[in-house]
N, C-alpha and C positions, 0 to 999 in steps of 0.2 A: 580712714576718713575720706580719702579719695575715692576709694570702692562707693562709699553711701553717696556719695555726690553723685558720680557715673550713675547710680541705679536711679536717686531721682530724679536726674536730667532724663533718662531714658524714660523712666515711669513718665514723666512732664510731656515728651515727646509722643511716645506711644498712646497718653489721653486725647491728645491736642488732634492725631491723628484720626481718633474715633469718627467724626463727624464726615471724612472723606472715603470712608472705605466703603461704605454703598456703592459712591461714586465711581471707587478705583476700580469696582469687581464690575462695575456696570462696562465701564472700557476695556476691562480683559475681555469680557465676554463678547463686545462689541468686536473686537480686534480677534479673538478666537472665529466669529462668525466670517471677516473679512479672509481671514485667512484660510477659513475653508473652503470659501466661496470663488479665494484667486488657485488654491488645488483643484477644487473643480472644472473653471473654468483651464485651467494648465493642460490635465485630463482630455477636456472636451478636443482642444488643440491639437493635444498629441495623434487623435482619432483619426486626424484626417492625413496623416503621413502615410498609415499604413499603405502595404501592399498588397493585393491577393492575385492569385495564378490562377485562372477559372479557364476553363476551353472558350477558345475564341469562338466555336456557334453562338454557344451561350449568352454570352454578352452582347452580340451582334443581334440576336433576335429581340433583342429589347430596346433597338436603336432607333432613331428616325432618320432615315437618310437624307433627309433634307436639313437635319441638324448638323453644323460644322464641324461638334463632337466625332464626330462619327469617322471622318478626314482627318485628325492629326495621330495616327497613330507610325513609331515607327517600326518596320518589321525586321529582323532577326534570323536569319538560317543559322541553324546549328552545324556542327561539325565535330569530327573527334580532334580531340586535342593532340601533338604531335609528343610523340612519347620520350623519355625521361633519356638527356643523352649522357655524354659522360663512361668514367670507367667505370661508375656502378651500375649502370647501365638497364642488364639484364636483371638485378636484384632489385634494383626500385620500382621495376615495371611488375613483377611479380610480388611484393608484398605492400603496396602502396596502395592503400585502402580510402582515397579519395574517387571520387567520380569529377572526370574532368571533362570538358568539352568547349568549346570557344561559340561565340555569339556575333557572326558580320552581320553587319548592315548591307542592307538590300537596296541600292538604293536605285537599281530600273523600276523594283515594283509598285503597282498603285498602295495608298495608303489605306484602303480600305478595305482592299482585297475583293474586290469586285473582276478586276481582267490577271489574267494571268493563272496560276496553278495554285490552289490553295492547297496544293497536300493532301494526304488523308483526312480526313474528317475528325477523326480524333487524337491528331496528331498538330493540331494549330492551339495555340492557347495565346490568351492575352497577360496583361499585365495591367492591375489600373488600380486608382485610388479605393480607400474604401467607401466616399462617399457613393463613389460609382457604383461599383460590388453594391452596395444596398439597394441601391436606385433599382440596377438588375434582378435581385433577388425580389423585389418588391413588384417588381411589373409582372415575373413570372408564376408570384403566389398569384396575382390575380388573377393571370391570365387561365390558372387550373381552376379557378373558382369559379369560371366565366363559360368557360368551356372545356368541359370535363371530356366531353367526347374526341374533341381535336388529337391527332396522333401530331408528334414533333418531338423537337429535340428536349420540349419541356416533360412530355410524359414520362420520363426517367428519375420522376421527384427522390424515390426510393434510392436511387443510387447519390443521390447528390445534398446526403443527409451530415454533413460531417465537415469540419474546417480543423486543418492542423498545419502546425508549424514551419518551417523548414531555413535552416541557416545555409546561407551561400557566403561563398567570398571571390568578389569581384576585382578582377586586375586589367589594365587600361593596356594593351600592346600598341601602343600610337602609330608605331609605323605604318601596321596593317589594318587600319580603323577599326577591330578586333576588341570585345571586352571577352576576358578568360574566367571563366564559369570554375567554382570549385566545392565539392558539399563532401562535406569531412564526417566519417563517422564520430568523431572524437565530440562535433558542434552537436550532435543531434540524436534522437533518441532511435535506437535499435529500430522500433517497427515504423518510423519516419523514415529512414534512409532506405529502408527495405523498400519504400513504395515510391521514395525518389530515384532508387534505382530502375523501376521500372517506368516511371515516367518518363526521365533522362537517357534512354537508352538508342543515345542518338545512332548508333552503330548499323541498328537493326530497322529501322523506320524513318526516313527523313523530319522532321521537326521544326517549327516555326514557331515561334515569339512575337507574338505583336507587342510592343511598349505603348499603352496608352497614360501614363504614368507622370511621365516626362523624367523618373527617375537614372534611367540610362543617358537621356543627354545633359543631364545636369552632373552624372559623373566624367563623363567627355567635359564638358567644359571646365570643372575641376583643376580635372587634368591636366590638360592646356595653361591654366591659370599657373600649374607648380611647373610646368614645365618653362615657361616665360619668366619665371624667376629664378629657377636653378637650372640652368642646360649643361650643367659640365658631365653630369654622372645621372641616368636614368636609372633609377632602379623598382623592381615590382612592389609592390606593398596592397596589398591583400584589406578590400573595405568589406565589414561587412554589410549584407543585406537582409531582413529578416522577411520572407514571404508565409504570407495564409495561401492556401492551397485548399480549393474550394470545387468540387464536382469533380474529381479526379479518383474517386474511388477506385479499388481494384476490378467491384463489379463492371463498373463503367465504361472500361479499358479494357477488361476480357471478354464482357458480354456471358460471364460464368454465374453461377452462383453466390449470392452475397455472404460476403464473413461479417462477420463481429468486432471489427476493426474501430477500437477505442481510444485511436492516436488521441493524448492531451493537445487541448487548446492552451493556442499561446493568452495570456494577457496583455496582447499590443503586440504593435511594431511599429519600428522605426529606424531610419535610414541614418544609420550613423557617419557620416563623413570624416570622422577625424580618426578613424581603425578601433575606438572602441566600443566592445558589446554592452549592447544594456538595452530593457524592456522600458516600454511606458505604462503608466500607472491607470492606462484606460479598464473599464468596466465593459468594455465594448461585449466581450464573449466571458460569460462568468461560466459557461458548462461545459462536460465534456461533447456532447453533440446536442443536438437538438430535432425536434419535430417535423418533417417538412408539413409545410402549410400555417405552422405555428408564429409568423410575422406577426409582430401588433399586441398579440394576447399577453402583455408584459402588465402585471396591478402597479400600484401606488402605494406606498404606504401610508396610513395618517400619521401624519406628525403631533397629532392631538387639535380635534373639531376639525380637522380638513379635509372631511369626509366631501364637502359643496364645492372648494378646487377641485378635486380630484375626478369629479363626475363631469365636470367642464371642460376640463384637459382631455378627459378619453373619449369627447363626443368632439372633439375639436380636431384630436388626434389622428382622428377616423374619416373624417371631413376627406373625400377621395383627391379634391384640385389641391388642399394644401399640404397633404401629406406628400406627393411630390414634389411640392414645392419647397419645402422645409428641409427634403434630403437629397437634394440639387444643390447647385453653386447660390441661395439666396442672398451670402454674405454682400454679394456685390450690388443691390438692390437697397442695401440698408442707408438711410437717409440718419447721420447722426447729427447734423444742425440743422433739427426742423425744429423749432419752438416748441410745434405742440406737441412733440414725441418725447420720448424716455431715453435717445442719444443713441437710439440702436438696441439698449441694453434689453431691454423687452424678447424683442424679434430676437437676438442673439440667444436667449437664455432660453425662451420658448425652442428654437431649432434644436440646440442642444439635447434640450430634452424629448424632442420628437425623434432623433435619432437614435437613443440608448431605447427608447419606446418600441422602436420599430429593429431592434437589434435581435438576431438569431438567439434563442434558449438564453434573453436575459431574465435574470429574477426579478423581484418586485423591489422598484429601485424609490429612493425616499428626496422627493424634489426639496431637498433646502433650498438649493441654490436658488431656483426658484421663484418660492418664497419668500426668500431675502428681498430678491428682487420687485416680485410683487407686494413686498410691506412696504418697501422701500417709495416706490412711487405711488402708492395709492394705500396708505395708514393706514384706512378705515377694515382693510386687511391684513394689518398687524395682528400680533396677539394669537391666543388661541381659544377664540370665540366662534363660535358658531355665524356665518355668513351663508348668504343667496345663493346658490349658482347662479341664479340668469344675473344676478347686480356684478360676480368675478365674470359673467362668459362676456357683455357688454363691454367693460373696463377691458378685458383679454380680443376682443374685436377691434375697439378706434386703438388702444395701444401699437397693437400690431400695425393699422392702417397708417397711423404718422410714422412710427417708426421703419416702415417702407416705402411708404410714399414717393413714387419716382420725378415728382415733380419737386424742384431744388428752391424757387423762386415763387409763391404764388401769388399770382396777375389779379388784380383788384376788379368785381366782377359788378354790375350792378343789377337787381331784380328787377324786373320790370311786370308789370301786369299784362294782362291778353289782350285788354283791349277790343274785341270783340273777334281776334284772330283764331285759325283752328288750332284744336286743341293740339295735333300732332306738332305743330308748327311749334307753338309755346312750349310742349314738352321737349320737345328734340332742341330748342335754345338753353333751359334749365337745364339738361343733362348735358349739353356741352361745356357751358361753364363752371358745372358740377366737377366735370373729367377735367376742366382746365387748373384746377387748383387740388383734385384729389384723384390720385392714378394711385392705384396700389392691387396686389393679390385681393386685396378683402375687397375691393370694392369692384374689381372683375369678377367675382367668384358669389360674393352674401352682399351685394346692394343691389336694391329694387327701388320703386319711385313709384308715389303718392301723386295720385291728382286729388289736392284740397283745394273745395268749393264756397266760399263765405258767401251768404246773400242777405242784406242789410231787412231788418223787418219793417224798416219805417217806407225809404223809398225804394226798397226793392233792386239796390244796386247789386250785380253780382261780380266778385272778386273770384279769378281763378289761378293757381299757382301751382307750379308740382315742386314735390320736394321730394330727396331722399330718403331710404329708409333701410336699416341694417336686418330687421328682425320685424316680426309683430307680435304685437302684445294683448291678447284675445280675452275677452269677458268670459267669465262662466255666463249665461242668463240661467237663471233657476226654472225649471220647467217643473218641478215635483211639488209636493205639499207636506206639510208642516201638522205633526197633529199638538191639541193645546186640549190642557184640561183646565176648566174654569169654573168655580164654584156659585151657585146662582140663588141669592137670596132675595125671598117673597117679602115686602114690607109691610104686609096684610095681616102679617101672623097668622095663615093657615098652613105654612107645613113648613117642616124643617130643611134646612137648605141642602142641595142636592148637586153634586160634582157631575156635568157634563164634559165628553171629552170629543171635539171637534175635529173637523180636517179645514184646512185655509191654505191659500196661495202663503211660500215660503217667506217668500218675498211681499208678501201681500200689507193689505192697510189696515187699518182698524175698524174698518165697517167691514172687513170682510169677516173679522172674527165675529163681531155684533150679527151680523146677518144671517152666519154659520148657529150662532147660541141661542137666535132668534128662533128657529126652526128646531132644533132640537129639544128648546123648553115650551114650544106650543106658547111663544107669546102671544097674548090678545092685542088686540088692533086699537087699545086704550092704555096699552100701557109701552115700556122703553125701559133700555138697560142701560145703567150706570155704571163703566166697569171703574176699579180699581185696583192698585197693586198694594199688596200688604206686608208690610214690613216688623216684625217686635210690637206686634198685636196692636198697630194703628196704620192709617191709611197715611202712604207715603206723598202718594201723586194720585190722579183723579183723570186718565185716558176718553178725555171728551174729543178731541180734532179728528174724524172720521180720516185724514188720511195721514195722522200719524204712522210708520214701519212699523211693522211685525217685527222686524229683526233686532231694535231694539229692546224686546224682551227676552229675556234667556229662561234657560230649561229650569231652573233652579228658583226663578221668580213662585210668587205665590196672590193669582188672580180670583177676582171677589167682582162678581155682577149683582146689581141691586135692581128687584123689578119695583120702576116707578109708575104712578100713573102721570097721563099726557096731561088730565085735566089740571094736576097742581104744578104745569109749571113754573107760574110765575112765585108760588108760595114757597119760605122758606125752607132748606136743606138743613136736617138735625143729623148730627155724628154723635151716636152715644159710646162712649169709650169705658169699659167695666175694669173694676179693681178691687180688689180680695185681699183679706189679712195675709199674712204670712211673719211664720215667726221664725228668726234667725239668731243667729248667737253673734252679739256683735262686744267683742271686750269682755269674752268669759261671760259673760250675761244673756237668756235668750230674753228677745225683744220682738216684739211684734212691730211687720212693718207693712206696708199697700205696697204688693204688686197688680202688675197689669195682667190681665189674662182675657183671652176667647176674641172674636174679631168683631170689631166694631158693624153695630146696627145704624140702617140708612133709613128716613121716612122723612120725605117730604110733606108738610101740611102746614097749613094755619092752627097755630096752638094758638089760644089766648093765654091762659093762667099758666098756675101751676098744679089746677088740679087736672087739666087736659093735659097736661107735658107726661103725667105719670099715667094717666090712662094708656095714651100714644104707647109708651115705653112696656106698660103692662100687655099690651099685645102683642106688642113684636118678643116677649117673649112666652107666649102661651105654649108655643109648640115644644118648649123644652121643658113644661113642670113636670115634675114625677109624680104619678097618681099613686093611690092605694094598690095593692097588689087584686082587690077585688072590683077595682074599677077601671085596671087594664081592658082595652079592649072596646069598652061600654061608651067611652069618653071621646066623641067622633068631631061635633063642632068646639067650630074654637072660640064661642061665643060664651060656652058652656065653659071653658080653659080662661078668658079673658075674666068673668066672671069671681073664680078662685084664684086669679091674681089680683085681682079691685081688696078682696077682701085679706090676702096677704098682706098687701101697701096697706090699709086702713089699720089694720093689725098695731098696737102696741107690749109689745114685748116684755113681759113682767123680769126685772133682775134682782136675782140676790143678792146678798151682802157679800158673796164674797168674788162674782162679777165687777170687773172695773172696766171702764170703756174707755177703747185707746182713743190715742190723742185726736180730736178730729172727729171723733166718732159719737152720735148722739143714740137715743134710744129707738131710731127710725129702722125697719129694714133694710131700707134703698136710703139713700143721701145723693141729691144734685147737686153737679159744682159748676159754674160755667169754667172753660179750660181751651189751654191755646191747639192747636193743629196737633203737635205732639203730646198731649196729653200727661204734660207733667207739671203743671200750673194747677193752684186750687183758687179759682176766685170766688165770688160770691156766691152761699148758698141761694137756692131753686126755691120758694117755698110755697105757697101754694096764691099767692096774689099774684096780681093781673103782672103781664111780664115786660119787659121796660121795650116800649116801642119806639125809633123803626129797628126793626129786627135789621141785624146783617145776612148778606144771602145764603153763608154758611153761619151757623152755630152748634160749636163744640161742646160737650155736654160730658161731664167726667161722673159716673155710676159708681158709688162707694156699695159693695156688699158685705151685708152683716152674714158670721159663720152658718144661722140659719138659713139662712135664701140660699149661699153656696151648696146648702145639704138639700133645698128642696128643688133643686134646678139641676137637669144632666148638662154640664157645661162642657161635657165632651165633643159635641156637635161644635159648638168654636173654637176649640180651642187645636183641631185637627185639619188642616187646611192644605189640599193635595197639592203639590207642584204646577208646574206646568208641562213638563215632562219628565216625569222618575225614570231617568236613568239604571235599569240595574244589571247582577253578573250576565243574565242571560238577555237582557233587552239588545236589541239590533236595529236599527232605523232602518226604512229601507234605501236600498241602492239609488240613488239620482244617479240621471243617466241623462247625456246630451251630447249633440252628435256636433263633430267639429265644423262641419257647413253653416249647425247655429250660432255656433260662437262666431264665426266670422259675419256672418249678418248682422250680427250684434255689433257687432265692433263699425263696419259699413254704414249703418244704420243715420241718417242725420238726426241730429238733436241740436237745441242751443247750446251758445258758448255758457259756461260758469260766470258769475258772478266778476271773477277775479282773474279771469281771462275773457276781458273787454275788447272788443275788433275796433278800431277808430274807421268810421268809415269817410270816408272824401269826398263825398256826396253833402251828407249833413251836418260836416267839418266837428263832429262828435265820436263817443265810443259807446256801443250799442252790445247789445248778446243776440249778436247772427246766429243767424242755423249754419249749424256745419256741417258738412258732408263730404267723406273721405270715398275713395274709389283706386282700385288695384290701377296703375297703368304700364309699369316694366316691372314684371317679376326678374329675379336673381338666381343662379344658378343653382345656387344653395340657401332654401329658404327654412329660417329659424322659426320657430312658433313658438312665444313664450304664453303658459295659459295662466292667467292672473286668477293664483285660487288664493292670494294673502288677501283679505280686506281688512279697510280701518276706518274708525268710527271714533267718536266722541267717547264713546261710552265702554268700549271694548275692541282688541285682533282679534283676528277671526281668522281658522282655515276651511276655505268649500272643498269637502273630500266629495266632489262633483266625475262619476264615472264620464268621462270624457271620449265618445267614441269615434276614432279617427283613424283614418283611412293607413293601411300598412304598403300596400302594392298599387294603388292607382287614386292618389289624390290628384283629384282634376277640379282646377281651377279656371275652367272656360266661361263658364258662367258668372265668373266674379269680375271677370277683365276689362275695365273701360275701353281700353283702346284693343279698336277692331281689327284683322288682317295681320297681326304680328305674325313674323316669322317661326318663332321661338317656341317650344313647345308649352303648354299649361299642364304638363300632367309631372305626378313626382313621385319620388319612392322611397319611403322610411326607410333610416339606415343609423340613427341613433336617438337614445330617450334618455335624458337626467331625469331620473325618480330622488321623487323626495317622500320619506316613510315619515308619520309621526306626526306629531302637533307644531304649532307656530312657536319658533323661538330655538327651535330643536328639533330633536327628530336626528334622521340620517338619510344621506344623496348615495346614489347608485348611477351605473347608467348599465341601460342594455345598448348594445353595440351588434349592428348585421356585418357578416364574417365571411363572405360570400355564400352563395346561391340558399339553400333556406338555412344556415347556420345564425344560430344569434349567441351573444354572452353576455353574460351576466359581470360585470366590472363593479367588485364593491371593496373597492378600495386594495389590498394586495390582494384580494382572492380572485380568481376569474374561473368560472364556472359555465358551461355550456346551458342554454336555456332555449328551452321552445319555443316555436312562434308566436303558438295559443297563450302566450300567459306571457305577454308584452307589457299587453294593454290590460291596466290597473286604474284603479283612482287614482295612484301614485305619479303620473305622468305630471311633468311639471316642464318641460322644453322637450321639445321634438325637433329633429331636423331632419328636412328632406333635400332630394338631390334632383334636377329636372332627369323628366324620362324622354328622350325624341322620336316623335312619331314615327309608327312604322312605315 
C-alpha cells in the first residue's frame, strides 16, 4: 500500500513537472552556452602567458625604436654550469644526461642592444610573450609580401617554418643573482633535446638571452618573496618553464641543408610558479608545422546561416591598421563603463578572435563565443537566420568604437551653423568636437566627414553642417533596359491582336512603355493606347498616369494595350467580359456551370440601344470567326466578317426536346448582363431598347456564350496572353553594368528632402523639403563601400544583380573632394569584397581577401582557396573595402 502511494505521489510529481521542462532544458542549454563561453574565454587568457625563444634579429627587425617596447628588455650571458661535486663526483658528470648552464644578468649592458657587443649574430635570441611573437611573425609575412626582392634576416622564411616545445627547469642561486637553466631528457622528446642541445651549447659559442617577457624577473621577485618568509634553510627547487622555440631551425644554425624535422607542437604554455607541470588548453598551434606566409588564411566555420558574419569578420580581419591593433596590448584601451558600448565584451571577444585568426597552421576555427556574444547584445543576430553582412559589419564598427573609445567622460558639445563662415573653419570645429567625445581605433582608421548642405526652397536660406560618416552607402542607378512584351488590341475589329516586344528605360515610366508600343504598332496620329494589366481573364487595374514606374511591373505580369480613337474621348468606356458553359461533376453529378475565359474587349463609343451595343460587340469580334474551309483565304474585309456576325446575333436557334437550357440561359447566342469590375455579378439583362441614360464612364458588360458561338469562334487568340518577360532554362538577361564613379554621383547628386524627413527652416519659422546636397570633405583611412543592391517597395524585395565596375589598384577620389589642398592622399587600393550569391532573403556571403602583392582568396566560410585577380569583380560585390594609397 505504501509502494502505490510512493508511485502516485511520484506519478503527481513527475506530471506537475511537465509544464517546466521546456524551461529547465532551456537553462541547461543556457548554462552549457555560458560555460563554454567562460572555457573559451579561460583559453583565450592562457594565450597570452606563453613563451617563445626566437633569435633576437628577428624580433628586433620588427620593432620601432622609438617605441618604449623596444627598451625594457633584460639580457642574460650564459655560462657553463659549474660541475657536479661530491664523492660521486666523476660518475655524475659522466652519465648525467641533463644539459645545464646558468643565466647572469648583465647589468652594465644597454637594454636594447644597441652599444656594446651583441655576439654572433645567431647566437642572441629573445624571450617574449606570445602576443609579441605574433605581432613579429605578422610584420615579417608582410614585410616578404611587400618586398620580395629585399635580402635580410627575413629571407630565410624557409628555415623558420616550424615551432616546437621545450621544457626547462629554472632554479634561483640568490647569492650570485644567477638563474640555473636545466633541460632533462626525461621532460622532453628525443628529437627536442637533440636540437636543444645544439642551441644550448654554451661551451662552444658564447650566448645571450634577451628577456622581453618579464617572466625572469617575476621569478627573481618570487624568490625574494620565499626567501623573506623562510630564511632559516635555502634550498633549490626546480620551477618549471615551458618555451616555443621559433626560427631555430638546424638549417638556420648550420647554414646546411634542410632536414625534415617534425618536432610536435606543444598545445600552450605556461609558467607554472608553484613546481607543477601542466599544459593550457589553448588552440593557439593545432598542427605540426605550418606554411611560411600562411598568416590570416585561417576559414570560419558556419554555425548554420552564418555564412553573412563570417564574410564580415575576414574582411575586418584583413583590415591592415586593426589587425595590428587587435594583436598588440588593446586590452588596455578597452573602455568598460561607456553606456553606449558592450562593457568591453565586444572588442574583447572580437580580439580574441582576431588572434586564433591570425595564428600559425590554425584550422578552421567555429566563433561561438562570438556569437554568444553578438546575440547577446544585438538579438536581431540571435538565432540561425539568415542576416546582412553590411547591417553585422555596421553593428561590428560603433560596437567596437564605444567599446574602446579613449575618451572616459564625454563633454557636452553644441552644433552650431556656419553662419556664413569658411567652410574649413566650420569643418575643423565639427571634427573637433566629433574627436572630443569619440577617440577610438575605428574612428582613426574608417571615419570620414560629410559636408551636408540644406537650402530652404521658399527663401533660399542656406544651412551648412558636417557630420561624420563610418562607411558609404552607394545607389545602383540603372543605366540598361528592360525588355516588355505587350499585347496590342485593335478596337475596330480589323485584325487580331498581336504581341509586340519592346526595349524601355529599367527604371523608366509609363509613357516610356506607351511611346516605345507606339512606334512599333505604327500608331496613327488619331488614335492612343490604353494599357492594362490582366489578371484571371479580367482587367485588374487600368495604367493611365504617364509617370507611373516600370518597376512596379514584374516579369510574370500579363499586359493588354487597347487602340483607341482620340475622337471618342469624351464617350463612354465598354469592358466586355466572356463566359462559356462548363460542365463539372459537383456531388457525383455533372453539372453545368459559366466559367470565364479569353481576355476582355475594350471600345470606346456612343451606344444608344441595344441593338448598337451587339453591333459594337459583333465587330470587335469579326477577326476570330472561323470561315468555311473554302472561304479561307477569300474573306479579307472585316466588313464582309462583321456582316456574318449581324446575322449570327439575329440568328434563332431551333431546340429539341431533348435540349434543356441551363439556368440563366435563354434561346439567344450572346446574352448581355450589366456586371461589376470583377465580373462575377449578373445584373440586369441588355436587350435591345434604348439604354438607361447617363451612362457611367466605365460600363461592365458580362458576355454569356451559347456552345455554338464557342464552336464558331477561334477563341484561342484570348485566351493565350504572353508575359511580360518568359523567363526560361536557357533565357539570360543581359549583364547591367555601371561603373563605381556612377554610383557615387549618384549618391552626391542633390535632390529634396522626402516627405517625412522635413528640414525646419529659421528663416520661415516652418518645415519645408530642402534640397540636399552631400559632398565628400575628410576621407578615412579605411574606406567601406557598401553598394545598396536590396530594394523595397510597396509591392515587392527586390535584388539589383547590377555588374558594378570598380576600380581594384587606383581608386582616385580627387574629383569628388569638396575640400581643396588636403594633405592626405585621395587615392585607394582594394584589399577586401563580401560577396553575396543568390536571391534576397538568402543566398550565401563570401569574401575575397588580397594576400599580399597580386595574391587574392577566396574565404567561404572554412574553405579558403586561392583566386585570381580577374575574377574578383562579379555582380556579386556587395561591400568593398579600400585602404588610402600615398602619393609617390
Amino acid at each position: 500500500m505504501d509502494d502505490d502511494v510512493k508511485n502516485d505521489s511520484a506519478a503527481e510529481i513527475s506530471s506537475s513537472s511537465l509544464p517546466s521542462e521546456p524551461r529547465q532544458r532551456e537553462e541547461e542549454k543556457k548554462e552549457e552556452e555560458e560555460e563554454e563561453e567562460e572555457r573559451e574565454e579561460a583559453s583565450s587568457s592562457d594565450e597570452d602567458q606563453r613563451v617563445y625563444l626566437v633569435p633576437f634579429r628577428w624580433w628586433k627587425e620588427a620593432q620601432d625604436p622609438s617605441l618604449s617596447e623596444v627598451k625594457n628588455g633584460i639580457p642574460y650571458a650564459a655560462c657553463p654550469a659549474p660541475p657536479y661535486g661530491g664523492p660521486m663526483k666523476i660518475f655524475n658528470n659522466i652519465f648525467n644526461s641533463d644539459i645545464s648552464f646558468n643565466l647572469k644578468k648583465e647589468d652594465g649592458s644597454s637594454s636594447n642592444g644597441e652599444s656594446g657587443e651583441v655576439g654572433l649574430p645567431n647566437r642572441d635570441y629573445a624571450l617574449v610573450p606570445g602576443d609579441v611573437w605574433l605581432q613579429t611573425l605578422k610584420w615579417h609575412s608582410d614585410f616578404r609580401s611587400s618586398s620580395k626582392d629585399k635580402k635580410g634576416f627575413s629571407a630565410v622564411e624557409e628555415d623558420m617554418s616550424d615551432v616546437y616545445p621545450l621544457q626547462l627547469r629554472l632554479s634561483v642561486l640568490w647569492e650570485t643573482n644567477v638563474l640555473a637553466v636545466k633541460i632533462s631528457k626525461k621532460d622532453n622528446s628525443v628529437e627536442c633535446f637533440r636540437r636543444a642541445c645544439k642551441i644550448f651549447n654554451v661551451e662552444a659559442e658564447p650566448l645571450r638571452v634577451w628577456d622581453f617577457s618579464g617572466q625572469t624577473m617575476l621569478l627573481f621577485l618570487n624568490e625574494k618573496n620565499k626567501i623573506l618568509k623562510d630564511s632559516q634553510k635555502l634550498t633549490e627547487q626546480d620551477l618549471p618553464l615551458e618555451l616555443q622555440v621559433y626560427g631555430l631551425s638546424d638549417s638556420f644554425r648550420n647554414k646546411g641543408p634542410k632536414k625534415d624535422d617534425n618536432g610536435q607542437l606543444s598545445n600552450g604554455a605556461s609558467f607554472l610558479m608553484n613546481g607543477n607541470s601542466g599544459g593550457s588548453k589553448s588552440s593557439y598551434l593545432l598542427g605540426s608545422s605550418f606554411e611560411a606566409g600562411s598568416l590570416g588564411l585561417t576559414g570560419l566555420q558556419n554555425l548554420g546561416n552564418t555564412c553573412f558574419m563570417n564574410s564580415a569578420i575576414q574582411c575586418l580581419a584583413h583590415t591592415p591598421k586593426l589587425v595590428d591593433y587587435f594583436l598588440g596590448d588593446y586590452r588596455k584601451e578597452i573602455n568598460p563603463d561607456n553606456p553606449l558600448g558592450m562593457k568591453g565584451e565586444i572588442a574583447s571577444s572580437f580580439g580574441d578572435l582576431m588572434k586564433k585568426l591570425w595564428a600559425p597552421g590554425a584550422t578552421p576555427l567555429a566563433p561561438r563565443t562570438f556569437k554568444l556574444k553578438l546575440a547577446h547584445f544585438a538579438p536581431q543576430f540571435s538565432g540561425f537566420n539568415q542576416h546582412d553582412s553590411q547591417e553585422v559589419l555596421a553593428f561590428l564598427l560603433d560596437g567596437l568604437h564605444e567599446d574602446l573609445n579613449r575618451v572616459k567622460c564625454k563633454p557636452y558639445v553644441e552644433a552650431k551653423d556656419s553662419d556664413g563662415r569658411p567652410d574649413e573653419e566650420v569643418a575643423d570645429e565639427y571634427w573637433r568636437n566629433h574627436l572630443a567625445r569619440n577617440d577610438s581605433i575605428i574612428v582613426d582608421v574608417c571615419q570620414g566627414q560629410f559636408r551636408s548642405t540644406l537650402i530652404c526652397p521658399e527663401c533660399r536660406k542656406l544651412s551648412v553642417t558636417f557630420d561624420p560618416f563610418m562607411y558609404l552607402s552607394l545607389p545602383l542607378p540603372s543605366t540598361s533596359t528592360r525588355t516588355m512584351t505587350v499585347t496590342v488590341v485593335k478596337s475596330d475589329g480589323s485584325t487580331k491582336p498581336s504581341s509586340f516586344t519592346v526595349t524601355v528605360p529599367k527604371n523608366g515610366k509609363l509613357e516610356d512603355l506607351t511611346q516605345a508600343l507606339s512606334t512599333a504598332c505604327s500608331l496613327g496620329v488619331d488614335e492612343m493606347l490604353l494599357v492594362a494589366e490582366i489578371y484571371n481573364n479580367r482587367i485588374i487595374r487600368f495604367l493611365e498616369e504617364p509617370t507611373d514606374s516600370l518597376s512596379l511591373i514584374r516579369d510574370n505580369d500579363q499586359l493588354i494595350a487597347y487602340r483607341l480613337s482620340k475622337d471618342a474621348k469624351e464617350a463612354p468606356l465598354f469592358v466586355f467580359m466572356h463566359q462559356q458553359i462548363e460542365e463539372k461533376f459537383i456531388c457525383g453529378k455533372l453539372t453545368p456551370n459559366w466559367r470565364a475565359f479569353g481576355v476582355p474587349l475594350v471600345v470606346r463609343e456612343n451606344i444608344a440601344n441595344g441593338s448598337d451595343f451587339r453591333e459594337v460587340y459583333a465587330k470587335l469580334l469579326a477577326p476570330f470567326l472561323v470561315h468555311d474551309d473554302d472561304s479561307v483565304g477569300n474573306i479579307d474585309s472585316s466588313n464582309n466578317s462583321a456582316t456574318e456576325v449581324d446575322s449570327l446575333l439575329s440568328e434563332s436557334p431551333r431546340k429539341s426536346d431533348e435540349e434543356k437550357p441551363v439556368e440563366g440561359q435563354s434561346g439567344a447566342d450572346f446574352q448581355f448582363y450589366l456586371t461589376n469590375e470583377k465580373g462575377v455579378e449578373k445584373n440586369s439583362e441588355i436587350g435591345m431598347e434604348e439604354l438607361v441614360k447617363p451612362m457611367p464612364a466605365r460600363l461592365y458588360v458580362l458576355v454569356s456564350w451559347s456552345e455554338k458561338m464557342v464552336k464558331r469562334y477561334d477563341v484561342q487568340p484570348l485566351t493565350s496572353l504572353p508575359e511580360v518577360f518568359k523567363s526560361g532554362f536557357f533565357t539570360k538577361r543581359p549583364q547591367e553594368s555601371v561603373s563605381l564613379y556612377k554610383c557615387l554621383e549618384a549618391f552626391l547628386k542633390e535632390e529634396p528632402l522626402g516627405p517625412d524627413d522635413m528640414w525646419y527652416c529659421p528663416v520661415c519659422k516652418k518645415h519645408c523639403q530642402a534640397d540636399k546636397k552631400l559632398d565628400l570633405w575628410r576621407l578615412p583611412e579605411i574606406l567601406v563601400i557598401h553598394l545598396k543592391r536590396f530594394s523595397y517597395n510597396r509591392f515587392l524585395k527586390n535584388k539589383l544583380e547590377t555588374y558594378v565596375d570598380f576600380p581594384i589598384r587606383d581608386l582616385d577620389l580627387s574629383d569628388y573632394i569638396a575640400q581643396k589642398g588636403g594633405k592626405s592622399s585621395n587615392r585607394y587600393l582594394l584589399y577586401a569584397i563580401s560577396n553575396h550569391y543568390g536571391s534576397m532573403g538568402g543566398g550565401h556571403y563570401t569574401a575575397f581577401v588580397h594576400h599580399g602583392g597580386d595574391r587574392w582568396y577566396d574565404f567561404d566560410d572554412s574553405h579558403v582557396s586561392p583566386i585570381s585577380e580577374d575574377k574578383i569583380k562579379t555582380s556579386a560585390a556587395y561591400v568593398l573595402f579600400y585602404r588610402r594609397v600615398e602619393d609617390a
